[in-house]
C-alpha positions as CSV (number, residue, x, y, z in Angstrom):
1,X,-7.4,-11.5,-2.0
2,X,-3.7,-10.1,-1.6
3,X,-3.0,-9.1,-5.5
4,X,-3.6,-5.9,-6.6
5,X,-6.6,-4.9,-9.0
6,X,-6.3,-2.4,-11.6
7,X,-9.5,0.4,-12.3
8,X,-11.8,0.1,-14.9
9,X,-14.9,1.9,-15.7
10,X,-18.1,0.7,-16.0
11,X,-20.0,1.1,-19.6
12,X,-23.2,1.2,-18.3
13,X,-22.9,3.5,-14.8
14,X,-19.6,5.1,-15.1
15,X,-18.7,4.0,-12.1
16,X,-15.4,2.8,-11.7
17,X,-14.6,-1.0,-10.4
18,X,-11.7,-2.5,-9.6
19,X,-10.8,-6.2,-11.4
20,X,-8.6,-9.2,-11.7
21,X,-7.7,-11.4,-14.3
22,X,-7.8,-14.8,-12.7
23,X,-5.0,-16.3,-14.2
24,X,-4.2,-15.9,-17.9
25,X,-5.4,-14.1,-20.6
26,X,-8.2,-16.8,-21.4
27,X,-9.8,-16.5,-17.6
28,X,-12.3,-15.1,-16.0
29,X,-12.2,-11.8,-14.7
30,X,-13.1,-10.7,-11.1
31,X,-14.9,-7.1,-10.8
32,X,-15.6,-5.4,-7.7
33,X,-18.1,-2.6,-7.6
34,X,-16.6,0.5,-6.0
35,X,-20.1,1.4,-4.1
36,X,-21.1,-2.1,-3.0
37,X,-18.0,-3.9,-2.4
38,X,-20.0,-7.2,-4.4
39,X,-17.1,-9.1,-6.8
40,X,-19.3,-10.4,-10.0
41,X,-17.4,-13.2,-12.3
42,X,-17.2,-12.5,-15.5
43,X,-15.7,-14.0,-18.6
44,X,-13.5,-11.7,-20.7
45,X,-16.2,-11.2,-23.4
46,X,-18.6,-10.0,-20.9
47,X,-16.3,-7.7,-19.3
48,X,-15.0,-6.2,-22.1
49,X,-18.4,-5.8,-23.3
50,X,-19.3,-3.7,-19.7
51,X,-15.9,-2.2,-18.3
52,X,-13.0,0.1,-20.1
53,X,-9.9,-0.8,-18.0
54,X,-8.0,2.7,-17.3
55,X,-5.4,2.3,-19.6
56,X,-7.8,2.1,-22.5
57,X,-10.0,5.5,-21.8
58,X,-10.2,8.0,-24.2
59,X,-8.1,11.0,-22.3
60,X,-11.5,12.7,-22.0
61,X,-12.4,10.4,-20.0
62,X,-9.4,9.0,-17.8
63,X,-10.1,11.8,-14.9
64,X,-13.1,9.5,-14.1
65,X,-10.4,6.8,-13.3
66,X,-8.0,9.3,-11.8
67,X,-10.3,10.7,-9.4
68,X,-10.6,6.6,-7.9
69,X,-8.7,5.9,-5.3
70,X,-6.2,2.9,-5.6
71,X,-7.3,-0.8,-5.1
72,X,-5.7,-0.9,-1.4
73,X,-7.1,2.8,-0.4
74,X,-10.6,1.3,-1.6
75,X,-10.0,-1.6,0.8
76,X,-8.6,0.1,3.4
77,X,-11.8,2.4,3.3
78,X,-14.2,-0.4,3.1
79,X,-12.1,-2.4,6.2
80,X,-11.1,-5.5,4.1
């Protein structure tokens, strides 16, 4: 995948993932978990009912984002 993914944090762990719309605002979404490096297909009522994207956080909580490296640190990291 060559196209950048944006942060977003997970409801459940507070971990953040990085995602993708895959094409327009009706499509699925791939999410990739920051730890694992597994991608999970979701559609965009199931990821808006398990991730916050960054730009959505409460400012109480956008340092959790911050602290995340960028999409193509993480995958520089993980050797992609």
């Amino acid at each position: 995948m060559s196209e950048a993914c944006q942060k977003a944090v997970s409801l459940r762990t507070s971990r953040v993932a990085y995602y993708r719309q895959c094409g327009n605002a009706r499509s699925d979404y791939e999410v990739f978990d920051s730890e694992t490096g597994e991608m999970t297909r979701l559609s965009p009522r199931q990821f808006e009912a398990m991730y916050v994207p960054d730009w959505k956080l409460p400012p109480h909580m956008r340092h959790i984002a911050s602290a995340a490296p960028s999409w193509w640190d993480w995958k520089a990291r993980r050797g992609a």
